[in-house]
N, C-alpha and C positions, 0 to 999 in steps of 0.2 A: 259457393262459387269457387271456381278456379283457381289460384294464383297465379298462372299460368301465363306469359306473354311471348306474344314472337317479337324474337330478336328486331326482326325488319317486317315493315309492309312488304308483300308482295307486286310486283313491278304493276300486273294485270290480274284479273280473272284467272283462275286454274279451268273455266271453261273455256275460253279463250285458247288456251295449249295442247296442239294435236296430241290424241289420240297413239295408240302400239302400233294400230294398228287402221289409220287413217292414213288416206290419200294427204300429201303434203301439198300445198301450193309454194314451189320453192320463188316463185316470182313475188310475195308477199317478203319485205324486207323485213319486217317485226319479227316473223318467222324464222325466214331462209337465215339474216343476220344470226340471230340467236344460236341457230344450230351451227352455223359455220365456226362463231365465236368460240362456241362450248366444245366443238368437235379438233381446232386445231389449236387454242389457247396455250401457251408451254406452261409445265407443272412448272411450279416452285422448286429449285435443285436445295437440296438441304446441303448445307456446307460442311456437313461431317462424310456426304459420303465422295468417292476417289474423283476426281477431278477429270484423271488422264488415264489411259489402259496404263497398266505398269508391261512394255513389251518384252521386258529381259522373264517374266513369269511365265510368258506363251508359250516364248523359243524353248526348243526341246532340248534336255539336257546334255551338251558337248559332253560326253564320255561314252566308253566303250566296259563293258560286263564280260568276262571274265569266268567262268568256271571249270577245273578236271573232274571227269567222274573216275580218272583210272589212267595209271602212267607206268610204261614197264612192257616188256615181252611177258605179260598176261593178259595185256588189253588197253589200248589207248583212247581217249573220246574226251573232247574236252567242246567247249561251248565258250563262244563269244559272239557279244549282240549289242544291243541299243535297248533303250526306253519302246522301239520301233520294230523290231526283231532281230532274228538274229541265224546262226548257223553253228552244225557241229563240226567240229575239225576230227576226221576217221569216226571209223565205228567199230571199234574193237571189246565195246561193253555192253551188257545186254539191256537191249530198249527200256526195260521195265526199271530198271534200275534210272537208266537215266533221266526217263518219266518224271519219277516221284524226287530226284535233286530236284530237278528244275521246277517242280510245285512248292515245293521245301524253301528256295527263293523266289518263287511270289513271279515263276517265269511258265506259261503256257507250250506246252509241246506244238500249239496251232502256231506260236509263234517261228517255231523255228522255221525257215525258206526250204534247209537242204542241206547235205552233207559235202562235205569238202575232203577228197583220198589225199592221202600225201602219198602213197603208193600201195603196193599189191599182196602185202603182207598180209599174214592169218591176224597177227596181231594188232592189225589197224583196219579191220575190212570184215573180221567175224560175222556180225550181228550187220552187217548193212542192208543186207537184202529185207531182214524181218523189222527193221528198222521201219525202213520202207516203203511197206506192204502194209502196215498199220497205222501209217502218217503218209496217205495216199499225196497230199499236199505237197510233199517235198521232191527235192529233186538230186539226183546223183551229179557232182561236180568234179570230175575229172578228167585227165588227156583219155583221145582214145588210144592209146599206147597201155596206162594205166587202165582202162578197163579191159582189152583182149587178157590182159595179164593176169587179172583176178577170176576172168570166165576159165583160162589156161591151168592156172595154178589149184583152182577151189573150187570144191564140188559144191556150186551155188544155181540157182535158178537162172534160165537164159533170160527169164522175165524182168530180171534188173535191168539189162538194155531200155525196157522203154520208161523208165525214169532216169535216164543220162545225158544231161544240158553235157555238151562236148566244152571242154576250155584248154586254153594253148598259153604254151609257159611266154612269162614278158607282153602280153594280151589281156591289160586291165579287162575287168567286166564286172556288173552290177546284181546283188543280187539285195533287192530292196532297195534301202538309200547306206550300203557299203559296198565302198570300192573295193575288188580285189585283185592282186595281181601274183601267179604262179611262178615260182623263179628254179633253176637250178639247184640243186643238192646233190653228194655223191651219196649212193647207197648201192648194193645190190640187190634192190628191187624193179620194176618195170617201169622207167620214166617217173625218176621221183623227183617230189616238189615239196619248195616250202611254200608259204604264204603271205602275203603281206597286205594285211586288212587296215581301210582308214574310215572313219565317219567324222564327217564335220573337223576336221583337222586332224583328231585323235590315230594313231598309226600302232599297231601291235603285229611282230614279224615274229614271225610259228618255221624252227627250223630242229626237226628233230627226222632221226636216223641217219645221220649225216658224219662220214671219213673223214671228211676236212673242211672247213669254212671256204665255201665258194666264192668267187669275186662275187659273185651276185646274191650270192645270201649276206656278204658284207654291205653290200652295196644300200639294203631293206635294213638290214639293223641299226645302221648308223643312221639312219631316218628316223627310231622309232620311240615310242613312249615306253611301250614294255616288250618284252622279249620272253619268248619260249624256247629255250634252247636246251638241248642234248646236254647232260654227263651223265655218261653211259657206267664209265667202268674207272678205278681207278689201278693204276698201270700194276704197281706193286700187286695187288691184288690177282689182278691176271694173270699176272707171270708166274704166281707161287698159286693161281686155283689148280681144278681137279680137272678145267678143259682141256681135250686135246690140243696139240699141238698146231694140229690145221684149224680149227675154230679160233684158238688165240691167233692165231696169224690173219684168220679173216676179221676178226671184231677191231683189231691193231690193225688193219689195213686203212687204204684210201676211199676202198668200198664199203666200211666197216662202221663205228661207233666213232664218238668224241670221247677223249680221256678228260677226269677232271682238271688236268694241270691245263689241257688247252682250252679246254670252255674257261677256266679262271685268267688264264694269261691275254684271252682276246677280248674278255669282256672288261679287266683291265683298262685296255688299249683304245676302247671305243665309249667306255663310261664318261656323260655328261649330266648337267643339269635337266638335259629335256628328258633323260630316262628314270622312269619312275618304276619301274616293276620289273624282274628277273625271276622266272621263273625255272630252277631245274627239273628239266623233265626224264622220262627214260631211262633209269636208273638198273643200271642189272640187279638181279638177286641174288647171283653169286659173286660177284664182283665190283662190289659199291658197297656202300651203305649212306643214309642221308647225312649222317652226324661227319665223314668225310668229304662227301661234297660238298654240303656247306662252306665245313671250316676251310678248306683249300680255294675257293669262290672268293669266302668270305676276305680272308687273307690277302689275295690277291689288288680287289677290292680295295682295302684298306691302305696297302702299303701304295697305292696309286691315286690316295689321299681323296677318295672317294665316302664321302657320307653315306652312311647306314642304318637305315630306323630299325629303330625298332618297340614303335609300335605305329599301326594302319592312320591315325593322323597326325603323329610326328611326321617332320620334315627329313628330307632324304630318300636314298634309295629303298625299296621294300625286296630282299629276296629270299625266295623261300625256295621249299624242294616239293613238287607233284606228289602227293602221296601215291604209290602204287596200288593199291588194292581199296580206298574208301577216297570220296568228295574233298573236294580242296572248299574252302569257304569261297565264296562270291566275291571276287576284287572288280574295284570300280576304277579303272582309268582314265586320266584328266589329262590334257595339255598342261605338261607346267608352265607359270608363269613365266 
């Protein structure tokens, strides 16, 4: 025999209890009851597990992302985005190239929305059209001023026209969930501009090929967490290089480049706590090098008693120089405290 015992008598009959696949009588309360009971009873909450949603885990990460694939009169193309997507800032590098960074950081090509011209140069607009034509998804963001100029200037497809969202400088617009707004720069290209991108509070202002700091590119950097700014050329350099005479007078103009003594002396002048990134961009090749525009940045910087990290989670400013020809690492942008 068995040893075997149920725990408990059974209430009734297992003959008594409908059926998979029997007509119910829900007007029978032995019945109807039982099913109601069993069907809307609350489990038991086990007290290890969460209580409450934890809501600050849902909300989506306040920062902005950050990468150059290429900086310099060889090719400019830099990327800044969200957890959410993002956009290229010019297209001066070739798509494949900047494909495989952006996989490299764990970033989708599907995500990107569209490119953003600062103006009509070879060096900032190369690779756009084939850019694309292969990331049918995106879309060309610039003045129409800014695109007559690159169909004028560059023997490119008339077929870029029909990927061109038109945008107007000082005329916020959205592309995803980042604000952007186009502002004033001097350059001698067709209508140029800088940018000035926010998500969720974060603000990063993109101001490169640019003769002088514009009120209104001052106006975007003194707002911002990090900074993309011009130092083109350092003056010494220029004056004793191998350019003509009329080229140094146009790079030294107000239609021209930034020297590193003025990108050091304004950023200076406007460095606070809320700026956390500086990045030099645009850097000549014959007339710069990174190890002087640092130090003269840096210098500046310093003597305006300005904190400097250096390293990516010390506290302080972070600035570096765009590499010209290879990927800058992935920087993560945050409101300071």
């Amino acid at each position: 025999m068995s040893d075997f015992k149920p725990s408990r008598r059974l209430s009734r009959q297992l003959d008594d209890l409908p059926g998979l696949f029997d007509d119910i009588d829900i007007s029978r309360p032995d019945i109807a009851g039982d099913i109601i009971v069993r069907a809307t009873a609350p489990k038991k909450k086990n007290e290890s597990e969460i209580s409450e949603i934890d809501v600050d885990r849902l909300e989506p990460r306040k920062a902005l992302r950050f990468i150059s694939f290429g900086s310099g009169s060889s090719g400019n193309c830099a990327y800044i985005g969200n957890d959410r997507g993002g956009v290229l800032i010019d297209a001066g590098i070739e798509g494949k190239f900047v494909t495989e960074q952006l996989l490299h950081n764990g970033i989708d090509i599907s995500e990107i929305k569209g490119i953003l011209l600062t103006h009509d140069h070879g060096d900032h607009v190369k690779f756009a059209y084939s850019i694309l034509r292969y990331n049918r998804h995106m879309r060309l963001f610039c003045t129409p001023k800014t695109l007559n100029g690159l169909l004028r200037r560059h023997s490119i497809s008339r077929r870029i026209k029909d990927y061109h969202a038109p945008i107007f400088k000082e005329f916020p617009f959205e592309i995803g969930d980042l604000t952007i707004t186009a502002f004033e720069v001097s350059h001698d290209g067709t209508d140029n501009v800088g940018y000035s991108i926010e998500s969720d509070g974060v603000k990063i202002a993109v101001v490169t090929d640019t003769g002088y700091i514009t009120e209104r590119a001052d106006f975007y950097m003194r707002q911002s967490n990090a900074i993309m700014l011009e130092a083109n050329y350092d003056a010494e350099m220029l004056r004793n290089g191998t350019y003509t005479e009329h080229l140094k007078a146009r790079i030294a103009s107000q239609i021209g480049h930034l020297d590193n003594a003025v990108t050091a002396a304004y950023l200076a002048s406007i460095a606070s706590p809320a700026l956390s990134h500086v990045f030099l961009c645009h850097l000549s090749h014959d007339n710069n090098c990174p190890e002087i525009a640092l130090s003269t940045v840096r210098s500046a910087l310093q003597s305006a008693g300005v904190k400097l990290s250096d390293h990516p989670l010390s506290p302080g400013l972070q600035l570096c120089v765009l590499p010209r020809f290879a990927a800058s690492p992935l920087y993560i942008i945050k409101k300071q405290s």
